[in-house]
N, C-alpha and C positions, 0 to 999 in steps of 0.2 A: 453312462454317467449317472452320476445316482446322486439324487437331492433328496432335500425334508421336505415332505409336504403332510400337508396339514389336514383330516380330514374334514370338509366342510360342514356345516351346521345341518341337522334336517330341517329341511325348509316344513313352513308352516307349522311349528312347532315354538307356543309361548309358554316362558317360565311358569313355572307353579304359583299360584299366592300363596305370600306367606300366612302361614297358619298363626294363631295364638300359642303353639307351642313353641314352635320356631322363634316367635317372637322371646320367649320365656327363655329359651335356650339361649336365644344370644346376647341376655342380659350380663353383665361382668360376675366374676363371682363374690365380688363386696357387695353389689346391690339384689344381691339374691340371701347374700346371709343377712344386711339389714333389713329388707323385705319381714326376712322370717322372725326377727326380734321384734321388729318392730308391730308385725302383727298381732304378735301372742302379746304385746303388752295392749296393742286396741283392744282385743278379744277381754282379758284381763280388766280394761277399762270399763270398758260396756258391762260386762257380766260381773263385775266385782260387787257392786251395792247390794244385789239379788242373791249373791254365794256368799258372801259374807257369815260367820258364824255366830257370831256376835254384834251388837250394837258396838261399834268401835269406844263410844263417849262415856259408857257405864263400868262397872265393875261386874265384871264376872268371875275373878277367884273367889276363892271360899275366904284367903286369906290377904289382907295388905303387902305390900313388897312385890318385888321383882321374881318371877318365877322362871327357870330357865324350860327350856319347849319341854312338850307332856304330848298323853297320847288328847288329851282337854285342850291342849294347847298347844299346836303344832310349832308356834312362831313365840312359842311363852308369853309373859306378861309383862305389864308396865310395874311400876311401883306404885301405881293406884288402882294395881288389879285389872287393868284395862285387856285386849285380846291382841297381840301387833298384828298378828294376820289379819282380824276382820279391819285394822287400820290401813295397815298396807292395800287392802281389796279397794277399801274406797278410798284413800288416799291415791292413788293409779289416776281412778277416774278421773278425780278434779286436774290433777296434771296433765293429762293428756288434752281433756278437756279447751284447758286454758290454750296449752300449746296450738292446738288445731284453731281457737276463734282466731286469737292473735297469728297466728300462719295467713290464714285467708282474710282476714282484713286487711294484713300489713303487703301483702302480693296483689292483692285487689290494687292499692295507691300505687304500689311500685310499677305496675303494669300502666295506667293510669299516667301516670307523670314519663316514666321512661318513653311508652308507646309516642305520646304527644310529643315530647320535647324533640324526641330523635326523628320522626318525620316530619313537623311542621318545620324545625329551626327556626334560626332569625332570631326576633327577641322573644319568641315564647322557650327556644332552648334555652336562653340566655335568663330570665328568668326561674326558669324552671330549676334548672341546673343550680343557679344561685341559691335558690330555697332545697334543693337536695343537698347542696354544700354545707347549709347553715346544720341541718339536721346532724349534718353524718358529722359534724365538729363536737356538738353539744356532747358533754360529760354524759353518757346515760345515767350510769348507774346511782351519781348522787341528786340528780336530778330526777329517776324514778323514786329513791327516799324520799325526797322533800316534797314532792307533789302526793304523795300515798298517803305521807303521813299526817299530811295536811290537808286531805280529802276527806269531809265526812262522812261518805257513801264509800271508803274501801273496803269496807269490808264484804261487798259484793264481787262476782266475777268479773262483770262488763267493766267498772271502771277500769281495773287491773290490765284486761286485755286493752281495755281503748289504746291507755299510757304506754303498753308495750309496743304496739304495734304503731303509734306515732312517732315514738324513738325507733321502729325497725325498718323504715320500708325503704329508706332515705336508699343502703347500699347496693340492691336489689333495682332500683331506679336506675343507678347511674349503671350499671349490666346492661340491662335491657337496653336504656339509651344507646350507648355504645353499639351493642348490637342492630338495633334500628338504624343507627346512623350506616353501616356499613350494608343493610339490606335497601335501604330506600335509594340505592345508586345503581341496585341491578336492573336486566335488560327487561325481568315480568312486570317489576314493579311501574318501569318507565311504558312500557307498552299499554300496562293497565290503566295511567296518567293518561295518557295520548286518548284511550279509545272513553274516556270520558266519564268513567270511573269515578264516584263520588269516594272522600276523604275517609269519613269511618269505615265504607268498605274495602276501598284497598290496606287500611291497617288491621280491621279484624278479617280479613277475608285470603291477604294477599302478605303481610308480613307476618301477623300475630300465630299462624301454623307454624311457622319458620323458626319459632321462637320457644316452642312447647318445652324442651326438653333444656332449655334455660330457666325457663321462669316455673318449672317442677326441682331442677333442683334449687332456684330462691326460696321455692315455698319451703324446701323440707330445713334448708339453712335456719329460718327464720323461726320455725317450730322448734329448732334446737337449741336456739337465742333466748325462745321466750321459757323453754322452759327446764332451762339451767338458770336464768333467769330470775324466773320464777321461786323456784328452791331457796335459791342465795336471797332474794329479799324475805323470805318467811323464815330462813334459818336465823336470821338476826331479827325478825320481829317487827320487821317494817308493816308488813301487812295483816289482816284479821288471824287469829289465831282458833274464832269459831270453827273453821270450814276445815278439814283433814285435806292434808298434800303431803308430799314427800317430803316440802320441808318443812314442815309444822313437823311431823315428825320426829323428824333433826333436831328442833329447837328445844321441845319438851326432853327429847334424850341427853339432848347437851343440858339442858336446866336441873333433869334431876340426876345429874353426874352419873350416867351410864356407862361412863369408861371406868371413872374412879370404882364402880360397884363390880365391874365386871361382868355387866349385863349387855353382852355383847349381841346377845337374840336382838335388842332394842335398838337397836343403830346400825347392823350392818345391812340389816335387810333394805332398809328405806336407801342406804347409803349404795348399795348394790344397785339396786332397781335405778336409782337414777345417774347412776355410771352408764349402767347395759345399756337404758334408753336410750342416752347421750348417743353412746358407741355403735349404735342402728343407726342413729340418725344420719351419725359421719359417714359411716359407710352406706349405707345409700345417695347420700351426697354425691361422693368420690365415685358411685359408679353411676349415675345418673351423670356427672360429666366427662364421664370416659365413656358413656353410649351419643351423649351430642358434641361429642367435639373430635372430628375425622382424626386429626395426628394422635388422639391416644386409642383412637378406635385401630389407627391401621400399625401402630406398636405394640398392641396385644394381639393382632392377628401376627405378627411375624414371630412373636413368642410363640405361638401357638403352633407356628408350623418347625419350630424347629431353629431355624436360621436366617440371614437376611441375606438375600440372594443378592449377589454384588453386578456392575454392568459388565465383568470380564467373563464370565460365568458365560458357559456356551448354551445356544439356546436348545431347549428339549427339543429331541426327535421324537415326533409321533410315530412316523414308520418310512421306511424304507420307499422310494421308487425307484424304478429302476426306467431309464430311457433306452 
């Protein structure tokens, strides 16, 4: 009679740890190409003020007008003679800049308020929640106008991130909450209760790992918020026009009619660069929640293999015995 059998494990024989490339390898492949945009534009960021070619603020044609790109002028000029490229270099900075404080400050409260709300409950959720509700209602955008524009200190970074990052963390909370809610009922966290475990340790110790790969993609959500954000209030003028961004850029291009001149060098670049950014940011997102959330981790492995093995499907034969 001849059956399946299977051949057994070698005994005393433990998996490999995963390596760092392993790790890299099994990232999706949107969070690998935002990875890569998104780098080159930090690198870009960091290294821009220092490579820069030009003072972005002065004239460096020989002549007034718009100059289309030269071998002088890679990215051509403004119509005040200005450099777009040494613009766009530091222009980068300040945006990413911003993006990053306003990320970690506005994930800092969301972690903050969701952590506490969703373990303690009772009426600290119940508060809590109510003041995440109020937040996540509130109009942002004409409410970051009217506060900027009525701040006498915007024209600084910090103010700018504060105000963002207080209109951002509201939706990032109630995530996390959620999540907390549904981890403070499992059997670690209750055994951790029981064996005496104080309070901040079992949420940073015993829920807040469980949680990484949520509140990594809040954070990059939130960077993407502030600074599309960001752009759209300096494109219409809300905020200082001192300090070069991508959309101070925008603004002066739209003011000295760059389309109508057909000095396309002067708008598409700024206009590009904070598309692409955006477009990193998203796809890091979307694969940063396809590496923590099992059912689209275990639908890209079944893509991966081909097909989805159904229960009528007979089971593999490893090999043959024969009795």
């Amino acid at each position: 009679m001849a059956v399946a059998a299977v051949a057994p494990p070698v005994g005393g024989v433990t998996p490999a740890p995963v390596h760092r490339d392993g790790l890299i390898r099994s990232l999706p492949l949107k969070a690998k190409i935002g990875g890569v945009i998104l780098g080159f534009y930090i690198l870009m960021a960091i290294l821009g003020s220092s490579i820069a070619p030009n003072n972005p603020s002065t004239q460096t044609a020989t002549v007034l007008g718009a100059t289309a790109p030269s071998l002088h002028h890679l990215l051509g000029t403004t119509s005040f003679g200005q450099d777009v490229l040494s613009q766009l270099l530091v222009s980068m900075g300040s945006t990413v800049e911003l993006g990053l404080l306003v990320g970690v400050i506005a994930t800092a409260l969301a972690m903050v308020v969701g952590l506490t709300a969703g373990y303690l409950g009772g009426a600290a959720d119940e508060g809590l929640s109510l003041l995440a509700n109020v937040f996540l209602v509130l109009p942002a955008l004409p409410l970051l106008i009217v506060v900027l524009a009525e701040s006498g200190s915007h024209s600084a970074l910090v103010p700018e991130a504060v105000v963002l990052s207080v209109l951002g963390w509201a939706w990032g909370a109630r995530v996390i909450r959620a999540q907390t809610l549904t981890l403070r009922s499992r059997d670690f966290v209750a055994a951790a209760r029981e064996s005496g475990e104080r309070t901040w340790r079992i949420i940073f110790c015993e829920i807040l790992p469980n949680e990484v790969s949520l509140i990594a993609a809040s954070f990059v959500g939130t960077v993407l918020y502030a600074i599309l954000t960001s752009v759209v209030l300096a494109f219409i003028g809300v905020v200082s026009l001192s300090t070069w961004s991508l959309g101070t850029m925008l603004y002066w291009a739209q003011g000295q009619e760059a389309i109508q001149i057909g000095a396309w060098w002067w708008w598409i670049p700024p206009g590009v660069a904070a598309a692409t950014l955006g477009m990193s940011l998203v796809l890091l997102n979307f694969g940063l929640d396809e590496l923590g959330n099992p059912r689209l981790r275990d639908t890209r492995g079944r893509k991966r293999r081909g097909r989805k093995q159904r229960p009528s499907d007979p089971t593999p034969v490893v090999r043959e015995a024969s009795s």
